[in-house]
N, C-alpha and C positions, 0 to 999 in steps of 0.2 A: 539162508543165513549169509552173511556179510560176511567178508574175509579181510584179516587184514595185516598189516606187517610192518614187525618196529622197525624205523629209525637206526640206524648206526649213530648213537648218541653215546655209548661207552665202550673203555677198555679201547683193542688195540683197532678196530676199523671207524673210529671213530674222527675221523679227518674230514679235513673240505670235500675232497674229492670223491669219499666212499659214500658221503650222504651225500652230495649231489646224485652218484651213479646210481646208487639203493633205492633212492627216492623216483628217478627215474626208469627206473627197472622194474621195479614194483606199481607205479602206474601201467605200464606197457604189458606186462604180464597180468594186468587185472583183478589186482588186489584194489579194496572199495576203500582202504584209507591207511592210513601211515602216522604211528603213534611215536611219543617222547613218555621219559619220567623224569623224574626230581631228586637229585642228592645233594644235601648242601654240602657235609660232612660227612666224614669217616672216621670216627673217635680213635686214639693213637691208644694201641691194642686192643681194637674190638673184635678182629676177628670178623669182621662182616665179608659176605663174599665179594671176588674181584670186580663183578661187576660194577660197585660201586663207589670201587675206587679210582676212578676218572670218569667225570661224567658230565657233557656239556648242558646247558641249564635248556631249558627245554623248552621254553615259548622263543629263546634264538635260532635256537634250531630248526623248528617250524616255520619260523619267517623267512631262514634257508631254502629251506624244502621250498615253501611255497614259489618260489622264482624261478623255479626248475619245474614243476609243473604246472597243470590245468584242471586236471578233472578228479583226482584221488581225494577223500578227505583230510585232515590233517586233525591228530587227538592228542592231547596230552593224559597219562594216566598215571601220574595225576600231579597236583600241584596243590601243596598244604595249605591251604588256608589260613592257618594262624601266625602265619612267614611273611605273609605279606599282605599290604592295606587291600580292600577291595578298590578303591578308586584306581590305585596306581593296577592293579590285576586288571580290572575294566578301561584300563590303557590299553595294557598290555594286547588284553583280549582282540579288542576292537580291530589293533594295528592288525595282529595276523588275520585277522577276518574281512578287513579291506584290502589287504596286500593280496590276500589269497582266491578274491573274489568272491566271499563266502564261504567257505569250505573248514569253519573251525567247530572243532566239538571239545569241548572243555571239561574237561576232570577233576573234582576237585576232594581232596582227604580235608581230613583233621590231624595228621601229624601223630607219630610217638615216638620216636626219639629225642632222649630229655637233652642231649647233644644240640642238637638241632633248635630246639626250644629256645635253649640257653644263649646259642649265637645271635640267632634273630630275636630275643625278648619277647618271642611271642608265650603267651597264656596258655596252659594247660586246662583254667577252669570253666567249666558249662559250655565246652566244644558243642553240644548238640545246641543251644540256643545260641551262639555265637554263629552256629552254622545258618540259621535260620537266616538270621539280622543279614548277614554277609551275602546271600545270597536276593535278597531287599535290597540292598543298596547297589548290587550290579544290575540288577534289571531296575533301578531309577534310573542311573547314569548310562545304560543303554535306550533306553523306548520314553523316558518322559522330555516331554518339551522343556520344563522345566526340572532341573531335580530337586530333591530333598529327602533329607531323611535327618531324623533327632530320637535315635533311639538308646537302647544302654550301652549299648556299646561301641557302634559310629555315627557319628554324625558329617552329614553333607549338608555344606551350604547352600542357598538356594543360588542355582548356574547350570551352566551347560559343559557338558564334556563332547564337545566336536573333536571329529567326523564319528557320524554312528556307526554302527556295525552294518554290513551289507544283509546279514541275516534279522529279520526281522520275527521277534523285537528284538531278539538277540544271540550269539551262538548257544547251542544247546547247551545245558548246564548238565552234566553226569556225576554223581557223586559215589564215593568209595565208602566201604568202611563193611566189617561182617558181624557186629552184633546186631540183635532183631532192630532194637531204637534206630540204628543206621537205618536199617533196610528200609524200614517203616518210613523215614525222612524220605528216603530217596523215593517211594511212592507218591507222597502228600506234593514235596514243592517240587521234584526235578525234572528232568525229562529221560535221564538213566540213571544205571546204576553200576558201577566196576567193580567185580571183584579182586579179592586180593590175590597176586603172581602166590603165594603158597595156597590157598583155595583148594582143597578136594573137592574137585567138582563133581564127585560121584553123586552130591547131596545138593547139587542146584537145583533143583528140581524143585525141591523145600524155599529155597531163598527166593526163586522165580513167584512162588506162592506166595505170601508173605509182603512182596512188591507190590505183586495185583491187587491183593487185597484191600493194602494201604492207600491206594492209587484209586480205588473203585468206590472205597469211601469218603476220600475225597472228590470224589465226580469228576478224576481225569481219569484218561486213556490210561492202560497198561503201557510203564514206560519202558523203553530200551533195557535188557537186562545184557549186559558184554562179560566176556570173557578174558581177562589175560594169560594166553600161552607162552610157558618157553618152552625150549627149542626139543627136539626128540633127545631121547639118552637110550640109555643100555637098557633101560630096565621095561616090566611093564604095565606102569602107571597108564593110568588114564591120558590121553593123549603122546603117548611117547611107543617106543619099536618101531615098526617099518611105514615108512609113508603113507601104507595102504591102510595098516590098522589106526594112522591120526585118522586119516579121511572118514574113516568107519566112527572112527567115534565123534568127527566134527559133526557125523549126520544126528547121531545118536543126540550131542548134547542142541541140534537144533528141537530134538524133539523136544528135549523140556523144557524147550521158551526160551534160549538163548537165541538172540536176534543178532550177534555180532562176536568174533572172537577175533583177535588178533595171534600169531608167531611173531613171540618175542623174542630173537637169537642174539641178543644183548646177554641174555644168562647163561647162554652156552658157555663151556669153560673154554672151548677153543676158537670162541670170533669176542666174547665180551671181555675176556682177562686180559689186564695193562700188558702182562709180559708174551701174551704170544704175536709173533709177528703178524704187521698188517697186511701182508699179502696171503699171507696162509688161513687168517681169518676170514680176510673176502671171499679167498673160493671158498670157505666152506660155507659160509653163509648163501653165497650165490648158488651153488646146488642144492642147497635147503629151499632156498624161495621158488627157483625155478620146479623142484618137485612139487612142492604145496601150493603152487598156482592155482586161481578158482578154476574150475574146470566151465 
């Protein structure tokens, strides 16, 4: 299994300087890649946890990342689809996968905050077919000489979107979402699949199924199934108590076909919250990463 490790992208380590050093820390220590996520907003009294309440937009951040290292991946998990055009996303993409020298793996949700909706004008309706179309028109504007596309929902004129992606035909596309129809999508056109940070993964096992299946009947390979981790806590959930017992159950959930999980300590209350200090936050985060290094 692949290991892998957020981003200092929210709350209080979240500066130039900690994801330059995170980023480079975590290469050196032998983590396989370095992830971001997406918060547009914070609705005024939602109550949402601190984590997302300062959070740098996450295809920046990776373009960061990327100039500080060479060899780590770089993932976003994930970035809403209905927020943003796919032309201008298949900019976006491209750029960090030419800056980065190949090295992008792309995440992409359908969105549910009606908050978030509302700001961006994006659509609530036929996300799953919207999903489809959106993902057609990033692989025109990445791999066709010419592109095109005239369907219900976007249309590209016929042109080119230079420079292509270094990844050919284009960075991996991973999509999220945890009802079966998700699951099932992400078999048929992705190349993964992300679960959701609240996810019991006691029952991946079931989801991993369900992938393959959808993936087999379409006549592709079993795609990527990932994991997103936060960080350890007091309790003893599934991946959390003592370092030894995450490791034990990092093995545990490769057995049921998880091919990738990332430590996401952006959720920790004491490295991802606005109000705790940024120096108290790094170390703690820094003895987290340094314990959970791939061995």
């Amino acid at each position: 299994m692949k290991i892998g490790f957020g981003a200092p992208v929210a709350g209080a380590w979240a500066t130039p300087g900690y994801l330059t050093a995170f980023s480079e820390q975590a290469e050196e220590a032998g983590y396989g890649s370095l992830w971001t996520f997406q918060r547009l907003l914070v609705p005024e009294g939602s109550g949402m946890e601190p984590v997302y309440r300062s959070v740098l937009d996450p295809m920046v951040a990776l373009g960061f990342a990327a100039a500080r290292t060479s060899r780590i991946r770089l993932g976003v998990a994930i970035v809403n689809l209905p927020f943003v055009s796919p032309a201008y996303l298949a900019k976006q993409a491209t750029t960090v996968d030419v800056l980065s020298g190949g090295r992008l793996d792309l995440g992409l949700g359908i969105g549910w905050m009606p908050e978030e909706f509302a700001v961006t004008g994006g659509s609530t309706a036929r996300r799953g077919a919207r999903t489809e179309e959106y993902l057609a028109v990033l692989r025109t504007l990445w791999a066709d000489e010419v592109s095109s596309h005239h369907g219900e929902f976007y249309t590209v004129p016929e042109g080119r979107q230079d420079p292509r992606p270094v990844q050919k035909p284009g960075p991996p596309v991973l999509l999220g979402g945890m009802s079966r129809p998700a699951m099932e999508r992400a078999g048929r056109i992705a190349e993964g699949w992300i679960t959701s940070s609240r996810t019991d993964l006691t029952s991946i096992g079931e989801a991993v199924r369900v992938i393959g299946e959808a993936a087999a009947a379409a006549g592709r390979d079993v795609v990527l199934a990932g994991a997103e981790v936060k960080g350890p806590d007091g309790g003893r959930r599934l991946l959390s108590g003592s370092y030894e017992q995450i490791r034990e159950d990092t093995a545990w959930l490769a057995g049921q076909g998880v091919t990738e999980l990332f430590y996401d300590l952006n959720w920790d209350p004491q490295v991802g919250n606005p109000a705790v200090a940024p120096r108290d936050a790094a170390e703690r985060a820094g003895e987290i990463l340094a314990a959970l290094a791939p061995r």
